[in-house]
N, C-alpha and C positions, 0 to 999 in steps of 0.2 A: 857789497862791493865786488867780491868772489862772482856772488851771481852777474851782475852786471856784464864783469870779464869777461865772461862763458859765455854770454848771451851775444856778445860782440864778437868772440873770435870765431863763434860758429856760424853768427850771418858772412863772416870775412870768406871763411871757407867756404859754405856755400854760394858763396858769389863769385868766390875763384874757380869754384868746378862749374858754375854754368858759366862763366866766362872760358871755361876752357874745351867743356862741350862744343861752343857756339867755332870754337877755334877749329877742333877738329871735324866738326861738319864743314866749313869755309876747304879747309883741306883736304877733307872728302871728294869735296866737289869738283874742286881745282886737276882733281887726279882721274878725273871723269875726262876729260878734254880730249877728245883722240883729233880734231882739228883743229888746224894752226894755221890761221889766215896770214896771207903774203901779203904786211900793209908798204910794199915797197913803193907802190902808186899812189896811196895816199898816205905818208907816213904818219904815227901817233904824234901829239902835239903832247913835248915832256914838260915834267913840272913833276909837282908834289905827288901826284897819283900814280902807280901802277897797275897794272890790269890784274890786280888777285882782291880776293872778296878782305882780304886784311887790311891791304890797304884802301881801299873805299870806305871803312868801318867807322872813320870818324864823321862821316857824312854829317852835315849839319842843313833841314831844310831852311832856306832864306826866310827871311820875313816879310818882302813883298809878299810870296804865294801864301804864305798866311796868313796874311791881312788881306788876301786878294777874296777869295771866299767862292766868286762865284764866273763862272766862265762858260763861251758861246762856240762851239765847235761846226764845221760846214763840213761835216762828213761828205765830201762829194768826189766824186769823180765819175767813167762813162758807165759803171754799173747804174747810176742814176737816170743815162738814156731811157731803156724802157719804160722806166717809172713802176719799176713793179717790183717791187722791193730790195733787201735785202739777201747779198750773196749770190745775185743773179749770174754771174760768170761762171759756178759753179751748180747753182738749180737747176739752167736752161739744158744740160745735159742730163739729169736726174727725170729720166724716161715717166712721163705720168702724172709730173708735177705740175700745180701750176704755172711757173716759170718756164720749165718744157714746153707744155702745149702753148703758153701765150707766145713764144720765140718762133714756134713749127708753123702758127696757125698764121700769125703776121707777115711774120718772113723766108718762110722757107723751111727746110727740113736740115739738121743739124750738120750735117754730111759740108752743106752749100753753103750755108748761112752759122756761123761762130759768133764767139764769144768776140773775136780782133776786128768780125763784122759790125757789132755794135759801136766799137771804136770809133771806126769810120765816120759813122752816124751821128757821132756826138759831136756837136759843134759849140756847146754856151753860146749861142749868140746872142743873149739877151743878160748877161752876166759884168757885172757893177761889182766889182770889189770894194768901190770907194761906199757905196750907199748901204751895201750890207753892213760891211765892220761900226760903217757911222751910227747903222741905226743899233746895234749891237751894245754899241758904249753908252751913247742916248738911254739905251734901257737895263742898265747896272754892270753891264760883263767888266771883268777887269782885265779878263785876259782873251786873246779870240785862237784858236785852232783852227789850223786847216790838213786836211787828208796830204800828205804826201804821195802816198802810192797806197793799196789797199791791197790784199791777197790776190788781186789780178794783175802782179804783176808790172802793173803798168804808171809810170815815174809823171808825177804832173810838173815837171819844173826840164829845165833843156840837159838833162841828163848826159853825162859823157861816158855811161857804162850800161846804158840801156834804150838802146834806139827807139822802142817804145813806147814814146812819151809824149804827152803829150803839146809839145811844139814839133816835132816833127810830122803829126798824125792826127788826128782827131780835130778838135779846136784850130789847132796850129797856132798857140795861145802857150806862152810861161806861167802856167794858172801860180803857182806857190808866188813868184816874184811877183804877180800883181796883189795877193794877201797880203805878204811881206808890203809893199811899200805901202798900200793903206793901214793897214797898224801902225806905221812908221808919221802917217802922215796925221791920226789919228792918238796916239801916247799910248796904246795897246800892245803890251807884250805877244809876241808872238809862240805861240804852241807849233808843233810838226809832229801827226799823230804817223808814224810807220809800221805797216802791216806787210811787207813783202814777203818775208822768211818764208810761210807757210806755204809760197806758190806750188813748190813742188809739189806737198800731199793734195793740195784744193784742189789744182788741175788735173788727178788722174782722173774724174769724171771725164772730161774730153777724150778721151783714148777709148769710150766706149763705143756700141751703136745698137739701135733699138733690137728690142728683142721681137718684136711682133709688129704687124702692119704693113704697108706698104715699101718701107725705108729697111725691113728685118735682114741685119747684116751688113747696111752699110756703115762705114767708117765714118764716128763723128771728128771733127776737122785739126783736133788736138794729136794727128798723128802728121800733119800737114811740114813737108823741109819748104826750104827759100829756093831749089825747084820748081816749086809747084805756083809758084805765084808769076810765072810768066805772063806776061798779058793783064794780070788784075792789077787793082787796084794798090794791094800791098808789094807789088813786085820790088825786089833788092830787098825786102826784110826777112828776115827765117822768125818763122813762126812760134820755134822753139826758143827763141829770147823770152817771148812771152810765156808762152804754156810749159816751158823746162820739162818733158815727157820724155827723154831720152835717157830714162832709168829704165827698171825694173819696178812693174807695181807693186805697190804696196800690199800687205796681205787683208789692211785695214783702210784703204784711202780716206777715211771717216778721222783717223787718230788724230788728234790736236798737239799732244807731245811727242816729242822723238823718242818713243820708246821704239828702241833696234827692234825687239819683238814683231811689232806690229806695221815699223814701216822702213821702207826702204832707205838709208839714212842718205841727205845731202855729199854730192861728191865736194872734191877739193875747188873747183870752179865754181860751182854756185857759193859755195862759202864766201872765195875772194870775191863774187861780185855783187854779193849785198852787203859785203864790207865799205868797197869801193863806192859802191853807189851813196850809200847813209853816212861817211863820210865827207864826200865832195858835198850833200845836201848841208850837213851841218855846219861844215866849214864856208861857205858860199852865203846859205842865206840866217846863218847867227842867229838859231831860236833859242828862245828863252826857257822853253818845257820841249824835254823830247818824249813821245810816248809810245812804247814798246809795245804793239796787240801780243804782246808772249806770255807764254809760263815762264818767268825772271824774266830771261833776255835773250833776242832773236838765236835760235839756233842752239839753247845752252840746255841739257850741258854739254854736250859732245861738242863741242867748238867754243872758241876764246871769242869770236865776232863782238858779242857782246859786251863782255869785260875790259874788250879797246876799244871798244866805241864811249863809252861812259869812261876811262879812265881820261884818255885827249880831251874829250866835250868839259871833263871837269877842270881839266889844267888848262884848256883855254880860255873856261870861265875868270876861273884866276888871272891870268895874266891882262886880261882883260879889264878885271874890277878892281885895281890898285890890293894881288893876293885875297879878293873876299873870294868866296865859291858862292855866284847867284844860281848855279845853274841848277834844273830839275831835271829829272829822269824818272819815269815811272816802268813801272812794270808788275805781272798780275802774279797770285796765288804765291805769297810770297814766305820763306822761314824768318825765323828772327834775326839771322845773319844776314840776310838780304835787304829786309828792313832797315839795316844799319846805315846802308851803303845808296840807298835807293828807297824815291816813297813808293807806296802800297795803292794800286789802282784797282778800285773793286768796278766790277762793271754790272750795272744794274741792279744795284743792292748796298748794304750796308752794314758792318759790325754791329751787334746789339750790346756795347760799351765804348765807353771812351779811351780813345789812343791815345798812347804816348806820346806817340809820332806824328806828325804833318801826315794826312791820306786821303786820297780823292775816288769820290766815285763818278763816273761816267756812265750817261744815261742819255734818252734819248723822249723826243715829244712823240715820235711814232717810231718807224724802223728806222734802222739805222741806215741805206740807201733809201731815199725817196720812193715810195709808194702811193702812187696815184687811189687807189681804194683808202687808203686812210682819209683823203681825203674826204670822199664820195661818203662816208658810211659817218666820218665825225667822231674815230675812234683814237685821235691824238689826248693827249693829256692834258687835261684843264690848267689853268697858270696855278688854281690852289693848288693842285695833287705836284707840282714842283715846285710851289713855296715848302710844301708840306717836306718833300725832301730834301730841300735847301734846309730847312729849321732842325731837321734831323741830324744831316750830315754835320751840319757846322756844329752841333752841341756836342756831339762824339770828336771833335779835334780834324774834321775833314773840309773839302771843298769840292763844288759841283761842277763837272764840265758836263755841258746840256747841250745834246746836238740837235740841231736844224736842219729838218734831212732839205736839202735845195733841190729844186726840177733839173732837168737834165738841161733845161736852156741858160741856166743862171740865176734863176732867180727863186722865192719861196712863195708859197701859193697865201689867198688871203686868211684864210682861216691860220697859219702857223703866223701871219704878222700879228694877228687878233692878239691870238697868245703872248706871243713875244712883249707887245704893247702894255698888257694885262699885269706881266710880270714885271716889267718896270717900272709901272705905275706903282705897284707894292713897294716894290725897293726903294721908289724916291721919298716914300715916306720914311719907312721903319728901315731902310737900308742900316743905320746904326747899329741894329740888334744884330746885323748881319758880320758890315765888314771891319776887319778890325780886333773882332773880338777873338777870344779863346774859353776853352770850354768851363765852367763852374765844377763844385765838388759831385756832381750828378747832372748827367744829362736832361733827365727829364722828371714828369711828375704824372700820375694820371694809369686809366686801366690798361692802356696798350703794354704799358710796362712789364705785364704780367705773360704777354706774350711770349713765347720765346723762336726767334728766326735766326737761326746760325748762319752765315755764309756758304755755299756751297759751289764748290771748283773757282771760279772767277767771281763769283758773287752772286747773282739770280734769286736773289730773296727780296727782288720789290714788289711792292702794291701787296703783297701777304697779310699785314695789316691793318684794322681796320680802326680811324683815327675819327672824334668827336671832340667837341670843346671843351673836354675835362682834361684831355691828352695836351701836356706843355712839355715846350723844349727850352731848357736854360742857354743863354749865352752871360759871359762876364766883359766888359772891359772897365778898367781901374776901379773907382767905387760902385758902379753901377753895374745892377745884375740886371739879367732882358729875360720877360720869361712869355714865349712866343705858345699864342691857343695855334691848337693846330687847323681848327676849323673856328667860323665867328660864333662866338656865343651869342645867347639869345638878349637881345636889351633887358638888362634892369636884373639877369641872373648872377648868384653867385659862384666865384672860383676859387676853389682850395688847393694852395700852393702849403702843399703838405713840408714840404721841405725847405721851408723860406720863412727866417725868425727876424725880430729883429729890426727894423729895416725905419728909415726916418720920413720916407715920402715916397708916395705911386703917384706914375703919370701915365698917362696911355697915349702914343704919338699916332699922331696925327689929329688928336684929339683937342680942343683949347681948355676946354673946361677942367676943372677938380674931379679926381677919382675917388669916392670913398673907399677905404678898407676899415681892416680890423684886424688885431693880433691877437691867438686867441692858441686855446693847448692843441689845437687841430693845424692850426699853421697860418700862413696870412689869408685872410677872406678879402676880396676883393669883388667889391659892386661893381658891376659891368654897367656904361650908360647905358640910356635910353636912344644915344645917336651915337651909330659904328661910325668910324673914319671910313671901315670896308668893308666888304663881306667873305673874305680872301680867309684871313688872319690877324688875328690882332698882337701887338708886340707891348705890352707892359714893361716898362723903366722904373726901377728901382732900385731907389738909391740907399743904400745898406749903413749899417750904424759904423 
């Protein structure tokens, strides 16, 4: 009984001092803040939450997002015009790349022809909100994202703090409001992925100019004031709303976090106006998931931005759902405190264990801006190799947001509807295995197991390994366990579910017929038929003693 005591009062302890580590890093953090946004224009909406990582601590993720499972993202906006991939706002000045030469050779030389030129250019004119989101839900998504603004800067919704947007410019189009009300028209939750914080490091590329050739020494156009646009096209905008270049460079324009060291830190202005901007968006168009492209949260830690944006978004949720908190917030590369407060969003990759917590990873069928060569070459992701990491994520306690990169006119080309189609033809079978459920006593069974892929910075540990029909991922919901092959086994082979005793009856869906098994000291054997539902993956149901 003595031992017993001991045994208890030292787990008490030790769960008091990592609860009180977890305290004093929250309070570390907090002491880190040297910026203090002015939210006088859009004030905080009060309630139960304040802006410190203590109070966020009791965060509890909803249970729609976790039974949602799997979600359809439209990463888009005019970095999408050229169609040449990803981060184009930022490549096309990086002298020598492809993105450089494709922007020099088409339209000009970077001095004439920018980044707010592509803008221009970008019209959607061939852009259906209502047919995408529809066909999105038609093929499993439960929930749909759209791009709010991306590290150029530039606001797709009628923005009252960034003239840059695109209803003033480009399209001349409320792109977010026409997402918004098809979700709405649709029963699709609506996501709002924001990426602007980073403008200031992204764009010190435009303040360059080539080093060599014809152009050597001139000014590329990211040094450009609202002077200079006399006569053009963008006359009465100052250029610098967009490109924010009127710092001091960075020693690193490359840095991704605000380390002082390496880059020049955001002034008092920029702060308040990505406060103000991602406020006015949240309060106006009521999303359901906000997601942060940050390490934690825009601008943190040297600025509170973050920690009142998520503190209002949650006591609005509140007051909203009769006191429940639905709302979600994500954000990347996260400590265990942060975890508490806010889920965990790995981007192109995945934990090798099961979480705690509610966690999503974000991923993409090809780049994440639209890239015309992907299509040309057939280098997007098969619908298995994202079942593959749909079966994955969900068995570790996560959910998939899979983006769609769209063309620059509106719409997505036939080879990614193929895919799209593909995957939801899977899910209207075996979707059970999927949504709904929560993770069993082990994720999976099988040699990939043996693997080992850590995480790395934001996540980037996908397609690393390499998955065969012995490789199963568990999911549970109530008595029935689903244990998904990761590839189709061969008709009429057997599967050893090493770690599955016990059990009163297998079916395989989509299936009509009888599955044979057998329990046995190796674990359940199950005879694969001789006719697959698919060639995708198969999802075996089983229903446990």
């Amino acid at each position: 009984m003595q031992k017993l005591l001991l045994t208890f009062v030292l787990a008490l302890a030790v769960s008091y001092a990592q609860a009180q580590n977890i305290y004093d890093n929250a309070k570390e953090a907090e002491k880190a803040i040297k910026v203090h946004v002015d939210t006088s224009k859009e004030p905080l909406i009060k309630g139960k939450y304040q802006p410190t990582w203590e109070s966020l601590s009791d965060y509890q993720c909803p249970e729609w997002f976790r039974d949602a499972k799997f979600g359809i993202w439209a990463h888009w906006g005019p970095q999408c015009e050229p169609e040449y991939g990803d981060w184009f706002g930022r490549g096309m000045y990086n002298e020598g790349s492809d993105q450089y030469t494709y922007s020099k050779m088409t339209r000009g030389p970077q001095r004439d022809f920018g980044f707010k030129d592509w803008i221009h250019e970008w019209k959607a004119e061939k852009w259906n909100p209502d047919t995408l989101v529809a066909l999105y839900k038609q093929c499993g998504a439960k929930y749909f994202f759209a791009l709010a603004n991306h590290h150029d800067n530039f606001d797709l919704w009628d923005s009252k703090y960034q003239p840059w947007n695109s209803v003033n410019m480009g399209p001349e189009k409320n792109i977010i409001a026409g997402w918004a009300a098809a979700c709405k028209k649709y029963g699709l939750p609506l996501g709002l992925s924001v990426h602007a914080a980073h403008a200031w490091t992204w764009y010190e590329t435009s303040r360059g100019a080539d080093k060599k050739g014809t152009f050597r020494g001139q000014m590329y156009d990211g040094r450009l004031q609202k002077a200079d646009g006399k006569g053009l096209w963008w006359e009465g905008y100052d250029p610098q709303d967009l490109y924010e270049q009127r710092h001091a460079l960075s020693k690193d324009n490359g840095e991704w976090d605000w380390d002082p060291a390496k880059v020049t830190l955001p002034d008092q202005a920029y702060c308040d106006k990505f406060y103000n901007r991602t406020m006015d968006l949240i309060n106006r168009y009521d999303p359901a998931v906000v997601y942060f492209d940050d390490t934690v949260l825009p601008l943190y830690p040297f600025c509170d931005a973050g920690l009142d944006l998520v503190a209002s978004y949650y006591n609005k949720s509140m007051a909203e759902h009769q006191g429940r908190n639905e709302a979600v917030v994500t954000g990347k590369v996260l400590k265990k405190f942060h975890k508490d407060a806010i889920v965990w969003d790995v981007e192109r990759g995945a934990p090798d264990a099961i979480q705690s917590k509610a966690w999503q990873t974000c991923t993409c069928i090809g780049s994440w801006h639209y890239d015309k060569r992907r299509f040309y070459d057939g280098s997007y992701k098969t619908a298995q190799t994202v079942i593959q990491i749909l079966a994955d994520v969900v068995s570790k306690n996560g959910n998939l947001l899979l983006s769609v990169p769209v063309k620059g006119d509106g719409t997505i080309d036939s080879l990614e509807y193929k895919i799209v189609k593909e995957i939801g033809a899977w899910l209207k079978i075996n979707g059970e295995a999927i949504y709904g459920t929560r993770p069993w006593k082990q994720f999976g069974d099988g040699p990939a197991l043996e693997a080992k892929n850590p995480v790395k910075a934001q996540g980037f540990n996908e397609g690393k390994v390499h998955y065969t029909a012995a490789d199963i991922r568990y999911t549970q919901k109530g008595k029935n366990l689903y244990a998904i092959t990761m590839c189709a086994p061969q008709p009429g082979s057997t599967l050893t579910l090493k770690a599955v005793t016990k059990v009163r009856k297998v079916s395989l869906l989509g299936y009509p017929g009888k599955v044979a098994y057998k329990q046995t000291k190796e674990g359940l054997l199950i005879t694969v038929p001789q006719s697959l539902p698919n060639n995708i993956a198969l999802a075996f149901k089983i229903l446990k003693n």
